[in-house]
N, CA, C and O atoms as a Maestro MAE file, in Angstrom:
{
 s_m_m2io_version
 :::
 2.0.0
}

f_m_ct {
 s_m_title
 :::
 protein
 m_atom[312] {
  # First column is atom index #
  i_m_mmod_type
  r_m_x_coord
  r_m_y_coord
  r_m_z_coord
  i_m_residue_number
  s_m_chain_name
  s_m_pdb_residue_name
  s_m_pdb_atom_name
  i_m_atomic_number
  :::
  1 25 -132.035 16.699 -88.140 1 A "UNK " " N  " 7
  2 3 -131.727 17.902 -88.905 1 A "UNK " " CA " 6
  3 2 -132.396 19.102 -88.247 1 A "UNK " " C  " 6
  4 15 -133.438 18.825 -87.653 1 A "UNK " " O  " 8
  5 25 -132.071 20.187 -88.231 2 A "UNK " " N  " 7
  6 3 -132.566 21.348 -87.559 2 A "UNK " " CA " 6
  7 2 -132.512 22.211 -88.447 2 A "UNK " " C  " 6
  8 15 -131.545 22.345 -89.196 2 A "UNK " " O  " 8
  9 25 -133.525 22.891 -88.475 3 A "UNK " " N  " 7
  10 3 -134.149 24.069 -88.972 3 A "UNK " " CA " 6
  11 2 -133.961 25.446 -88.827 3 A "UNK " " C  " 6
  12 15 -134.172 25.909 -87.706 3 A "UNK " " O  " 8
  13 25 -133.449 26.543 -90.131 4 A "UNK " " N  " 7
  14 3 -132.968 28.045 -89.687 4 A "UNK " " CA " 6
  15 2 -134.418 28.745 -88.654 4 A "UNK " " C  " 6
  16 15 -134.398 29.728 -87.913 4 A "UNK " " O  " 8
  17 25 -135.293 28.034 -88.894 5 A "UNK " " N  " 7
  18 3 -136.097 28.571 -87.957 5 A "UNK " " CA " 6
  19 2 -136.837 28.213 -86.928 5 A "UNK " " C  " 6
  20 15 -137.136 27.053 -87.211 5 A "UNK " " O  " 8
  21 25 -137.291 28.446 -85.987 6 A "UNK " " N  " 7
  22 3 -138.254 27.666 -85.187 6 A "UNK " " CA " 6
  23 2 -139.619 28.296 -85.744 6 A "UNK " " C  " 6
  24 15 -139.922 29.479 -85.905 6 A "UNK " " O  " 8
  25 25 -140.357 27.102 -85.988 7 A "UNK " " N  " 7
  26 3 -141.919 27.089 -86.148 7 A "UNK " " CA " 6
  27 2 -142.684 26.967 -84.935 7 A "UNK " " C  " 6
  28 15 -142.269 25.993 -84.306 7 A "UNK " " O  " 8
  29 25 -143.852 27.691 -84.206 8 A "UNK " " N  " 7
  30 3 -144.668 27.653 -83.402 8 A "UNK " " CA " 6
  31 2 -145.646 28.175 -83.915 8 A "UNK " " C  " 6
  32 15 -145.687 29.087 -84.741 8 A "UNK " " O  " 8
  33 25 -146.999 27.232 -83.122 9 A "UNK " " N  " 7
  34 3 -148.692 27.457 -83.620 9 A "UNK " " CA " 6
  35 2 -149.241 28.228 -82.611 9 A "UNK " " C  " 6
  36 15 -148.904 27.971 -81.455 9 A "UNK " " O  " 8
  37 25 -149.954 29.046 -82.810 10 A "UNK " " N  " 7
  38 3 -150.639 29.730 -81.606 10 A "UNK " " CA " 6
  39 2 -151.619 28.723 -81.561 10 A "UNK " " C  " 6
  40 15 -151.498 27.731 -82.279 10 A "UNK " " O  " 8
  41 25 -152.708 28.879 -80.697 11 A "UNK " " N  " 7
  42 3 -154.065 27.730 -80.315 11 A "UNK " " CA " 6
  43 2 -154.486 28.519 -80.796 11 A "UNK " " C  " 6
  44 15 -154.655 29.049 -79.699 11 A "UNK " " O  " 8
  45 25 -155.038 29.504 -81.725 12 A "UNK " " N  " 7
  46 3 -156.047 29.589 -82.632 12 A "UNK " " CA " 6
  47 2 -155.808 28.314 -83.755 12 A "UNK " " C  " 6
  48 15 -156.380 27.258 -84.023 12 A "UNK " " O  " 8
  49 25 -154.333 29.241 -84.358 13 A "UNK " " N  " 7
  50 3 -153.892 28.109 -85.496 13 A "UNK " " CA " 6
  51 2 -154.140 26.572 -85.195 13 A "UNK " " C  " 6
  52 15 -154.683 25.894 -86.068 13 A "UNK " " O  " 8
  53 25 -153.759 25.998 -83.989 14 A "UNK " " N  " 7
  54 3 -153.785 24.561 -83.865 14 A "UNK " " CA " 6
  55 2 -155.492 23.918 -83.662 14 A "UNK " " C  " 6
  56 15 -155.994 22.795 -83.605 14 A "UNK " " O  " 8
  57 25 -155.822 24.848 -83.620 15 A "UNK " " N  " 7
  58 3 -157.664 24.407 -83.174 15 A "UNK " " CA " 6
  59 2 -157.956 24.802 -85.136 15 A "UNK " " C  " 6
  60 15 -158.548 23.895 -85.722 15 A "UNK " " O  " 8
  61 25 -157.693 25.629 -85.720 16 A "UNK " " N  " 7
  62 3 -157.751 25.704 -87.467 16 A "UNK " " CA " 6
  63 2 -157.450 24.683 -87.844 16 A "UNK " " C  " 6
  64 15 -158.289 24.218 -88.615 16 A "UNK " " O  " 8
  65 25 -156.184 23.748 -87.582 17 A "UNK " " N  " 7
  66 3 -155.832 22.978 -88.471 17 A "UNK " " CA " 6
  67 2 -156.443 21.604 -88.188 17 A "UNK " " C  " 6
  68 15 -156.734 20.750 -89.026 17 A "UNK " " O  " 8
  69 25 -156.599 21.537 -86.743 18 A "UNK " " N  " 7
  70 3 -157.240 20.388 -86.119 18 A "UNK " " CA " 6
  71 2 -158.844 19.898 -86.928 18 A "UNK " " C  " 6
  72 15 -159.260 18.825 -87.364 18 A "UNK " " O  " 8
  73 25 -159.324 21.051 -86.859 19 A "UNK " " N  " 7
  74 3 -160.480 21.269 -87.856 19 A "UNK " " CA " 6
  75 2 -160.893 21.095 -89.258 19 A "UNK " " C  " 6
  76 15 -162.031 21.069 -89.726 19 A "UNK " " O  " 8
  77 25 -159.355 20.941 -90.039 20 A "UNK " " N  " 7
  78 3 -159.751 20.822 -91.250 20 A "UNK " " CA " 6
  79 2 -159.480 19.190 -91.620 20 A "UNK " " C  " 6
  80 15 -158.921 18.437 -90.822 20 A "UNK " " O  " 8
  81 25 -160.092 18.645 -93.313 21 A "UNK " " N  " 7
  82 3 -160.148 17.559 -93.120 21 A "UNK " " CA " 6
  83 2 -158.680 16.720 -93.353 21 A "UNK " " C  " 6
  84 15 -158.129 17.055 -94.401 21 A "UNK " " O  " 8
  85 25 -158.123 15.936 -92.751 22 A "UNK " " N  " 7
  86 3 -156.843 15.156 -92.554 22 A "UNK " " CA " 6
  87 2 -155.870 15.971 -94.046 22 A "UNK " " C  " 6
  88 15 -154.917 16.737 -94.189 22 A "UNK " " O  " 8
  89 25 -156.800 15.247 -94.871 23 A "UNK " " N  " 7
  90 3 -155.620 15.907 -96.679 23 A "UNK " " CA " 6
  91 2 -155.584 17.082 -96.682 23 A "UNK " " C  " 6
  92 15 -154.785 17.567 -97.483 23 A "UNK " " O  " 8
  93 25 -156.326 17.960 -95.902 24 A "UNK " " N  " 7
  94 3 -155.897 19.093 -95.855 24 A "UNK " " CA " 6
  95 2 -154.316 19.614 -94.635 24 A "UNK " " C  " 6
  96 15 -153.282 20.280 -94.618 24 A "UNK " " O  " 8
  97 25 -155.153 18.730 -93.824 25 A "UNK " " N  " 7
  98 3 -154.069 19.495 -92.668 25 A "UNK " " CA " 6
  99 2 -152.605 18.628 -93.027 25 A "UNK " " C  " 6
  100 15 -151.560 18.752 -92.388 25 A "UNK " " O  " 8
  101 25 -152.788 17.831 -94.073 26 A "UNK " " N  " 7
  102 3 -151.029 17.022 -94.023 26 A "UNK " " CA " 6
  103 2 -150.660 18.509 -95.207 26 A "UNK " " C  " 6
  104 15 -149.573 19.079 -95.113 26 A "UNK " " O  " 8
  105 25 -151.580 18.908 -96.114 27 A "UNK " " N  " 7
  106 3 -150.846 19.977 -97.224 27 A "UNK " " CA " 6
  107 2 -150.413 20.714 -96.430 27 A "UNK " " C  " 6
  108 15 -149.364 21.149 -96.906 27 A "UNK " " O  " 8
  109 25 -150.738 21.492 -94.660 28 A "UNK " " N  " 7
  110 3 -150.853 22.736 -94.356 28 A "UNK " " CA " 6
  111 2 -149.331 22.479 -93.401 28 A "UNK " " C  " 6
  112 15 -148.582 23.434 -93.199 28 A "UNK " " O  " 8
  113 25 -149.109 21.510 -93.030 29 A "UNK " " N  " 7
  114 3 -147.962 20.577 -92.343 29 A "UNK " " CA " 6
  115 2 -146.801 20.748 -93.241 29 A "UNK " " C  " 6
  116 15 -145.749 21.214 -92.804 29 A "UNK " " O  " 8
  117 25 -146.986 20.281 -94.862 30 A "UNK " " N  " 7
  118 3 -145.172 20.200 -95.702 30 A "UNK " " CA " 6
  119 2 -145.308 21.896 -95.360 30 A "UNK " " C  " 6
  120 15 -144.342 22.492 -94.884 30 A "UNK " " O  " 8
  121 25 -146.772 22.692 -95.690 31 A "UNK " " N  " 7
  122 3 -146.185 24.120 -95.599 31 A "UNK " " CA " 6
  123 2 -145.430 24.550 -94.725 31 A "UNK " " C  " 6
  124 15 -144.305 24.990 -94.962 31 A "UNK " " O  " 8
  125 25 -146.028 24.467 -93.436 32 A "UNK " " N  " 7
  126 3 -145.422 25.265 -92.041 32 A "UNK " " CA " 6
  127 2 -143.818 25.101 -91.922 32 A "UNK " " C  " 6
  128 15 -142.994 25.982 -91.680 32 A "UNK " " O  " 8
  129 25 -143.514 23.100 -92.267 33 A "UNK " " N  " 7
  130 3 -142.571 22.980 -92.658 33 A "UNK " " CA " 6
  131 2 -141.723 23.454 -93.638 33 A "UNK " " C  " 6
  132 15 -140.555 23.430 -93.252 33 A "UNK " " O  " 8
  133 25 -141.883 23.923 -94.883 34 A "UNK " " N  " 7
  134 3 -140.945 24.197 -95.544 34 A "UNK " " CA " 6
  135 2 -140.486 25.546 -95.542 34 A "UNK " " C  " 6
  136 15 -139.521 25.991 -96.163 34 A "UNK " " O  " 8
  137 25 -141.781 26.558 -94.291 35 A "UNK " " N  " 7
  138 3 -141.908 27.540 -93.422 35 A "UNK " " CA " 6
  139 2 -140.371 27.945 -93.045 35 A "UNK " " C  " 6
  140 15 -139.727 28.928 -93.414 35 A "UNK " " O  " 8
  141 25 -139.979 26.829 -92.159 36 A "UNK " " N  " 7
  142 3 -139.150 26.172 -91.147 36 A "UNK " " CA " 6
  143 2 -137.698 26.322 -91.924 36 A "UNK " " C  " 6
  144 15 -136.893 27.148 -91.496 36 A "UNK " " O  " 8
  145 25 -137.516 25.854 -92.585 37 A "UNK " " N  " 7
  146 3 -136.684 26.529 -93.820 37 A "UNK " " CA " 6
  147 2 -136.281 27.630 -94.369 37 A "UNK " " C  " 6
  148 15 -135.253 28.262 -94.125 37 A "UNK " " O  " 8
  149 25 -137.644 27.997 -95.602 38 A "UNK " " N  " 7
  150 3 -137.056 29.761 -95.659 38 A "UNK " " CA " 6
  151 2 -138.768 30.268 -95.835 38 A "UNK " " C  " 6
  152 15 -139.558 30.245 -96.779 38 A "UNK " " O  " 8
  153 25 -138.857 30.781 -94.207 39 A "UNK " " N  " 7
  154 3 -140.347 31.723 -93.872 39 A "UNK " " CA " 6
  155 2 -140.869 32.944 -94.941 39 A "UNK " " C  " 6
  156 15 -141.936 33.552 -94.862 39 A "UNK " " O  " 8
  157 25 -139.449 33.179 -96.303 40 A "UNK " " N  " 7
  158 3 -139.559 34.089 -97.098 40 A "UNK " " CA " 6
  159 2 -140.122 33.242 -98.518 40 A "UNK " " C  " 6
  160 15 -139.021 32.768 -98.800 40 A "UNK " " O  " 8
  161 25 -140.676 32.918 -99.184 41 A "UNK " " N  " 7
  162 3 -140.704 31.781 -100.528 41 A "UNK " " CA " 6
  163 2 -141.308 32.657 -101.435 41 A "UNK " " C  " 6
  164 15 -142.291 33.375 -101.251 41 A "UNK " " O  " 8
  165 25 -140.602 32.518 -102.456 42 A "UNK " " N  " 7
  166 3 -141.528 33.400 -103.888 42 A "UNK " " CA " 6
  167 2 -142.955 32.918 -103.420 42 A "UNK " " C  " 6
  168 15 -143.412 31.949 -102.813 42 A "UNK " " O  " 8
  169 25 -143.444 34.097 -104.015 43 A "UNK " " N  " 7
  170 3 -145.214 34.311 -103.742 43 A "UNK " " CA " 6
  171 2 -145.695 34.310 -102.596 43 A "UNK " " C  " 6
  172 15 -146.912 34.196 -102.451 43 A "UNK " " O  " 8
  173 25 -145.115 34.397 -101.865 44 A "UNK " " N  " 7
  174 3 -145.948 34.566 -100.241 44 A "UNK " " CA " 6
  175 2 -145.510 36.920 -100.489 44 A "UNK " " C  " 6
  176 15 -144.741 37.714 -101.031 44 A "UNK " " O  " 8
  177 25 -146.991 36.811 -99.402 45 A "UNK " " N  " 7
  178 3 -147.012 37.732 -100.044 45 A "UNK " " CA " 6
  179 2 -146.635 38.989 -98.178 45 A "UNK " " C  " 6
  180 15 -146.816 38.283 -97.186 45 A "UNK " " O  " 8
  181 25 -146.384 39.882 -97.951 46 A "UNK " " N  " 7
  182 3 -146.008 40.480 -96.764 46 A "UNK " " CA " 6
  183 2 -147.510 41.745 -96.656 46 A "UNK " " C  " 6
  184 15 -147.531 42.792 -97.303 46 A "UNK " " O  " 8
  185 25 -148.393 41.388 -95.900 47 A "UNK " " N  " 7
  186 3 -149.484 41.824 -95.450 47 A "UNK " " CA " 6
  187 2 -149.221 43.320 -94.817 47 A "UNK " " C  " 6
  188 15 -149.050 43.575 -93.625 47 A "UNK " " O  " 8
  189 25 -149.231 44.169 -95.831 48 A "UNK " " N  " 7
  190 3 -149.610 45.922 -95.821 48 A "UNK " " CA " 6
  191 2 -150.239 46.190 -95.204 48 A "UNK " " C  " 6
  192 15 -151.439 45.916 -95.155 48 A "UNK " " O  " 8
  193 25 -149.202 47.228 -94.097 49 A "UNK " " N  " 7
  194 3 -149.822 47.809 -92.811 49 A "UNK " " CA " 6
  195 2 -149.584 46.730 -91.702 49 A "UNK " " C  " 6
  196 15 -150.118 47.138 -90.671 49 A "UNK " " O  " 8
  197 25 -149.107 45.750 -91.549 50 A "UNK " " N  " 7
  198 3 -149.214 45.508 -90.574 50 A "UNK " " CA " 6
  199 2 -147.169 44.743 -90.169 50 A "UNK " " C  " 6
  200 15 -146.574 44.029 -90.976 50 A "UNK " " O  " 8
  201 25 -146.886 44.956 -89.512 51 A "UNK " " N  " 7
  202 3 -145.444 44.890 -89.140 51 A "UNK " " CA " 6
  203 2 -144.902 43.794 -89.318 51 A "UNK " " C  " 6
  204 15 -144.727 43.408 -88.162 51 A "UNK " " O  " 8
  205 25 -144.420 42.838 -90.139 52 A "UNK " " N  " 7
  206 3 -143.636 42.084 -89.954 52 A "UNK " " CA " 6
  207 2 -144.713 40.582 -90.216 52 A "UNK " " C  " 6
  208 15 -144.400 39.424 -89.941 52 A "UNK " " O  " 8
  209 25 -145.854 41.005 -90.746 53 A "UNK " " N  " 7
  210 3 -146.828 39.326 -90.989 53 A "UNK " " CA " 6
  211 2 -146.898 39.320 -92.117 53 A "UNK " " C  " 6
  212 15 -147.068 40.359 -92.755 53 A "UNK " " O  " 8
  213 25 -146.778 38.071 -92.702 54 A "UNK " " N  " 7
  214 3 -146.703 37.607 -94.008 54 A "UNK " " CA " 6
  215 2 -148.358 36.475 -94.368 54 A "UNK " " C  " 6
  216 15 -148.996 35.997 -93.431 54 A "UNK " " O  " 8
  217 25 -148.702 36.285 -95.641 55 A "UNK " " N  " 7
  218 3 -149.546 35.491 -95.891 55 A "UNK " " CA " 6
  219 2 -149.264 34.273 -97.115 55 A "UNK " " C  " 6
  220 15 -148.635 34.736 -98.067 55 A "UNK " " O  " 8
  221 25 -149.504 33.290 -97.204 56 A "UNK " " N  " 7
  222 3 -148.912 32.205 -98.010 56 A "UNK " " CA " 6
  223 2 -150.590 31.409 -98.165 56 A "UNK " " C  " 6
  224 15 -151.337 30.853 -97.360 56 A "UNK " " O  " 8
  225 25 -150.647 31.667 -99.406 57 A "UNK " " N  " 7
  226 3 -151.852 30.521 -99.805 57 A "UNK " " CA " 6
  227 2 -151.602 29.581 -100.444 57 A "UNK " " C  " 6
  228 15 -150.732 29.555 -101.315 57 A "UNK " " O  " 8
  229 25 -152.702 28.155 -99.948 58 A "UNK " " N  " 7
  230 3 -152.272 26.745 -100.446 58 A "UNK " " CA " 6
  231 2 -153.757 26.849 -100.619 58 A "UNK " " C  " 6
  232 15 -154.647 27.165 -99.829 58 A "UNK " " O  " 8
  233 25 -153.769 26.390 -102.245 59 A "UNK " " N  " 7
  234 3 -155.423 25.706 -102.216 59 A "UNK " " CA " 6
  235 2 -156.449 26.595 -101.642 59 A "UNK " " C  " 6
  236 15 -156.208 27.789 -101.819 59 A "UNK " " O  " 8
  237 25 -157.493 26.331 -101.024 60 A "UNK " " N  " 7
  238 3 -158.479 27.484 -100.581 60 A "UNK " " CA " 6
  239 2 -157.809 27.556 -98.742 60 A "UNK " " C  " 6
  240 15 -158.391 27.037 -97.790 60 A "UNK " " O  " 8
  241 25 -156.512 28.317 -98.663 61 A "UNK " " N  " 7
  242 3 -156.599 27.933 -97.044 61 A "UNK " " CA " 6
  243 2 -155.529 29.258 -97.126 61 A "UNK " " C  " 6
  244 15 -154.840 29.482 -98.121 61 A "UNK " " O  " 8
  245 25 -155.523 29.842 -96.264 62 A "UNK " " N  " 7
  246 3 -154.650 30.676 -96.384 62 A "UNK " " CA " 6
  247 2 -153.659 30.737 -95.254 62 A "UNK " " C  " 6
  248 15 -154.294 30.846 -94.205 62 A "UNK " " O  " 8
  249 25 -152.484 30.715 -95.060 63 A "UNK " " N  " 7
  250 3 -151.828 30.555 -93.572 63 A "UNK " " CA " 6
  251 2 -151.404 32.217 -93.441 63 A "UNK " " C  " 6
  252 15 -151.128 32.870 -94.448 63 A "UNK " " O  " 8
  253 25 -151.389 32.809 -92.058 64 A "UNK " " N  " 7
  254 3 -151.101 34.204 -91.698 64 A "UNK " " CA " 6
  255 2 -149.984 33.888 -90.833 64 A "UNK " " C  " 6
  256 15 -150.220 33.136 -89.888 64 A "UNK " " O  " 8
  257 25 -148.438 34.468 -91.039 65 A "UNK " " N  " 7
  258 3 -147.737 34.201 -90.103 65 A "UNK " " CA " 6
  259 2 -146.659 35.737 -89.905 65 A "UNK " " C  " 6
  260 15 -146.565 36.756 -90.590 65 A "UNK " " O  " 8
  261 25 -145.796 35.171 -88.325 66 A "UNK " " N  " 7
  262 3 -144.991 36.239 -88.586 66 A "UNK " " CA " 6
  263 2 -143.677 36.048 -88.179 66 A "UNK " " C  " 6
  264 15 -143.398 35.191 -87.340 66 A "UNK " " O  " 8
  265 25 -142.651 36.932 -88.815 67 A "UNK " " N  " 7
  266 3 -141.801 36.613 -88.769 67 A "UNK " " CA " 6
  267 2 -140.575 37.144 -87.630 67 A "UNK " " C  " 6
  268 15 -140.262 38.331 -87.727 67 A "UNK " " O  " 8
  269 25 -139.864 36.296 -86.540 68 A "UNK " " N  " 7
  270 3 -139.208 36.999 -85.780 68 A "UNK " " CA " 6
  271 2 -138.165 36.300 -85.110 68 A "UNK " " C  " 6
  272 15 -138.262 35.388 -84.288 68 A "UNK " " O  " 8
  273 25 -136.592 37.163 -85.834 69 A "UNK " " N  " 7
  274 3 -135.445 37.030 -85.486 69 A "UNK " " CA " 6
  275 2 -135.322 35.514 -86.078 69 A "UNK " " C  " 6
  276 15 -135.103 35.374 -87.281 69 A "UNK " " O  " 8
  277 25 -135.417 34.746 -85.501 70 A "UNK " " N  " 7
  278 3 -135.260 33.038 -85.636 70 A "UNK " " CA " 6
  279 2 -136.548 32.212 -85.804 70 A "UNK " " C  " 6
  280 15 -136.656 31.021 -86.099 70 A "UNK " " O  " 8
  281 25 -137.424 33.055 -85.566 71 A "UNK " " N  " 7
  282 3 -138.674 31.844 -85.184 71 A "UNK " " CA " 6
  283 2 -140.062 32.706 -86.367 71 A "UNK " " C  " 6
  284 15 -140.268 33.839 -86.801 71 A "UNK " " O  " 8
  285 25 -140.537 31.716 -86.443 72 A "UNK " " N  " 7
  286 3 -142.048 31.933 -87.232 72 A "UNK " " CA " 6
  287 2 -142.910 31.149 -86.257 72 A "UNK " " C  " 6
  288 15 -142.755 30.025 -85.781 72 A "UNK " " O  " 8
  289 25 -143.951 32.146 -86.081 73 A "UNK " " N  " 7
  290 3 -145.351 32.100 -85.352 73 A "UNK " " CA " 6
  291 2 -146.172 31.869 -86.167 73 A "UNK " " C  " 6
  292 15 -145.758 32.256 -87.260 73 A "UNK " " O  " 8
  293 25 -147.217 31.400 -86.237 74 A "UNK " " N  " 7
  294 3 -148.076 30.542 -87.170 74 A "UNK " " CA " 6
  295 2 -149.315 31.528 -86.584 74 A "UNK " " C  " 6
  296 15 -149.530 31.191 -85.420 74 A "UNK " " O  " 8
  297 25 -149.843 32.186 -86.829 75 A "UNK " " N  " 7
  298 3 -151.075 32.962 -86.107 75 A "UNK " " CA " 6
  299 2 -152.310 32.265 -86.657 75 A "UNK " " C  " 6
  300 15 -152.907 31.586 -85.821 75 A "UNK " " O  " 8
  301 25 -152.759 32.284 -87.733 76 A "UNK " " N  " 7
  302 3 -154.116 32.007 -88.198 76 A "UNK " " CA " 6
  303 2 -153.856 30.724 -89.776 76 A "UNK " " C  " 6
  304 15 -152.851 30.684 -90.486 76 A "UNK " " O  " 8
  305 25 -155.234 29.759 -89.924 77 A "UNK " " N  " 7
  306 3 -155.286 28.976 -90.561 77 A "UNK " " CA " 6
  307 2 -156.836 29.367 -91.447 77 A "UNK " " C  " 6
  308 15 -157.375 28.266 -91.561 77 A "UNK " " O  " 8
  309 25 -157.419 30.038 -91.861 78 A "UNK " " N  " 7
  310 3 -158.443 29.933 -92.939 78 A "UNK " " CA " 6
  311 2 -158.741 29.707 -94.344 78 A "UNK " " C  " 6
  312 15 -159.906 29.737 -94.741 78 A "UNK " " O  " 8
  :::
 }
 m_bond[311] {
  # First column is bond index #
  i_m_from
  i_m_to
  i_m_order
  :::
  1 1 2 1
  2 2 3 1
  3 3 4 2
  4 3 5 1
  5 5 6 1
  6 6 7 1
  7 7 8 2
  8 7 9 1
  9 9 10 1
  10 10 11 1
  11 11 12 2
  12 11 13 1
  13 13 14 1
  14 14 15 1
  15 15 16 2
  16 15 17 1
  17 17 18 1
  18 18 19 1
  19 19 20 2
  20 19 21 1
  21 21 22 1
  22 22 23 1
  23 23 24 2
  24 23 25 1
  25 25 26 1
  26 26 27 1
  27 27 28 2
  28 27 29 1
  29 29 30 1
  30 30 31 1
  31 31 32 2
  32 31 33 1
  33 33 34 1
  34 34 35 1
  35 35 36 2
  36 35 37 1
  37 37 38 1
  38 38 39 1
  39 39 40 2
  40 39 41 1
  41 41 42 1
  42 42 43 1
  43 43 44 2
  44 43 45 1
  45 45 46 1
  46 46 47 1
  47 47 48 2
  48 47 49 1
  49 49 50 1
  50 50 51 1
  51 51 52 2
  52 51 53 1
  53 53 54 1
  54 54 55 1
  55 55 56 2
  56 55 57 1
  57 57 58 1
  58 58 59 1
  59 59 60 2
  60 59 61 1
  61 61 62 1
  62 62 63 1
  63 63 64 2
  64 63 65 1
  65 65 66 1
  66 66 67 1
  67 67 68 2
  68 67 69 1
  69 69 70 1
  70 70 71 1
  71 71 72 2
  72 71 73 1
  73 73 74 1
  74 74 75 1
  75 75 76 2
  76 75 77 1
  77 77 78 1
  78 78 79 1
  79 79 80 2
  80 79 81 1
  81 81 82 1
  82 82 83 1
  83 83 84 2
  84 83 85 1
  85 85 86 1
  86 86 87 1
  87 87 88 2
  88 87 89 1
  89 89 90 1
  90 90 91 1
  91 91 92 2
  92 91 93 1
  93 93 94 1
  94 94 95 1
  95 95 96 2
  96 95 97 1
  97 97 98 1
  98 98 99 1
  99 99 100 2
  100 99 101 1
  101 101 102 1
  102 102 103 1
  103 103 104 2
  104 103 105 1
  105 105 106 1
  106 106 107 1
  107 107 108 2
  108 107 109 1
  109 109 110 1
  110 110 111 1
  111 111 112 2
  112 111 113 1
  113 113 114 1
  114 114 115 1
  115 115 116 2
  116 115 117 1
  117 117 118 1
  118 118 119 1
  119 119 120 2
  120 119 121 1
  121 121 122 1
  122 122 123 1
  123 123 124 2
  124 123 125 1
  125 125 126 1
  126 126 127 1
  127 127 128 2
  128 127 129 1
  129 129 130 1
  130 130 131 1
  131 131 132 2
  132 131 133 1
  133 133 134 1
  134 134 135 1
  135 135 136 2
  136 135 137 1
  137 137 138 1
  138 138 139 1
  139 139 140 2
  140 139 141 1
  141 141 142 1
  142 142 143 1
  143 143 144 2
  144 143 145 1
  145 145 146 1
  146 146 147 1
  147 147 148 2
  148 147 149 1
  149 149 150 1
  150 150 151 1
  151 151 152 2
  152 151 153 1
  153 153 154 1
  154 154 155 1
  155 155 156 2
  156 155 157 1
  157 157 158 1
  158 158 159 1
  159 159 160 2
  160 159 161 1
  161 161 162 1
  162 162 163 1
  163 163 164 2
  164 163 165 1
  165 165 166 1
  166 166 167 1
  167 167 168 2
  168 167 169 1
  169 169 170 1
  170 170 171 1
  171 171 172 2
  172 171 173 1
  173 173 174 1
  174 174 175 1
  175 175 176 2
  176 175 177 1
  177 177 178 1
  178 178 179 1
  179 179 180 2
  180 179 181 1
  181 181 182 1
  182 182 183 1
  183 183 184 2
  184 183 185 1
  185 185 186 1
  186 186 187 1
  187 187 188 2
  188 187 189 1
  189 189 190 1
  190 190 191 1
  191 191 192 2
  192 191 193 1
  193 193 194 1
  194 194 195 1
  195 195 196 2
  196 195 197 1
  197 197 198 1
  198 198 199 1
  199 199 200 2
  200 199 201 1
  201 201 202 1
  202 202 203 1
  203 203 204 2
  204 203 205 1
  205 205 206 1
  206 206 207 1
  207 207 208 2
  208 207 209 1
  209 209 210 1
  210 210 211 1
  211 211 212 2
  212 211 213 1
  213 213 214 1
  214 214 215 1
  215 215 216 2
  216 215 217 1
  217 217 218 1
  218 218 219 1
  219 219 220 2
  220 219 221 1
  221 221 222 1
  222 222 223 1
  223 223 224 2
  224 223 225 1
  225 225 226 1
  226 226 227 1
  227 227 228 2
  228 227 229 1
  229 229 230 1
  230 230 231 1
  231 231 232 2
  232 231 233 1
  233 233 234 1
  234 234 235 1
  235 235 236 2
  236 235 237 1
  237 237 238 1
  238 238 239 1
  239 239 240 2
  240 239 241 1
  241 241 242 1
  242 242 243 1
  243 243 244 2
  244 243 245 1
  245 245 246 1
  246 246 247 1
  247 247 248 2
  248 247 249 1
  249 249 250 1
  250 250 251 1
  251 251 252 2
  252 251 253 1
  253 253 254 1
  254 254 255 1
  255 255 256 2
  256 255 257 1
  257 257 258 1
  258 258 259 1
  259 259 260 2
  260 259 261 1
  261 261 262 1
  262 262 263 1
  263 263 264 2
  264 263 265 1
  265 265 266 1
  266 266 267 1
  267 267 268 2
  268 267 269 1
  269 269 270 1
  270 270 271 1
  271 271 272 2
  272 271 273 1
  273 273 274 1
  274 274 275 1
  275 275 276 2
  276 275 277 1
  277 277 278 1
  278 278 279 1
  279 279 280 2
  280 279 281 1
  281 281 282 1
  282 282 283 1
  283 283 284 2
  284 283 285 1
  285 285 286 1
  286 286 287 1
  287 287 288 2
  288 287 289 1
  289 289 290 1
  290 290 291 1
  291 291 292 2
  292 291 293 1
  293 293 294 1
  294 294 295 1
  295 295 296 2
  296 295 297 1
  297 297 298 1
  298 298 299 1
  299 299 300 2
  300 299 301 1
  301 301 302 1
  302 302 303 1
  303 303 304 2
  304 303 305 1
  305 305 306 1
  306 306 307 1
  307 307 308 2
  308 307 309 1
  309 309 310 1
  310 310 311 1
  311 311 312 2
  :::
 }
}
C-alpha cells in the first residue's frame, strides 16, 4: 500500500527516537505513520511564525514536522 505522502527523518529525529524507551518509540512510529496518511489531523497544531512546520503531541513527546508538496520531514523528537 502506498502512502499520499512520503515520510523522512532527519538524523536529529532518528538519533531522538533511537533514544527513547522502545514503548515509546513504537507510539512515535503509528504517529509518523498515520503522518504518512494525512500530515494535517485535528489537533496538530501549525507553529506561528515559522513557514510551513507543524507540531503534534503524543504523551510527553512532541514531534516537529514539515510539510512539503508530497513529503513530510520529520525534523525534531522531544
Amino acid at each position: 500500500m502506498t502512502t499520499p505522502y512520503h515520510v523522512k527523518l532527519s538524523p536529529t529525529a532518528q538519533q531522538q527516537i533511537k533514544a527513547l524507551a522502545v514503548k515509546h518509540q513504537k507510539i512515535i512510529i503509528k504517529l509518523i505513520e498515520a503522518l504518512a496518511i494525512n500530515p494535517r489531523p485535528p489537533g496538530n497544531q501549525k507553529i506561528e511564525g515559522m513557514n510551513g512546520l507543524y507540531s503534534e503531541k503524543v504523551n510527553n513527546h512532541r514531534l516537529v514536522y514539515k510539510i512539503e508538496d508530497q513529503e513530510v520531514l520529520i525534523l525534531l523528537v522531544k
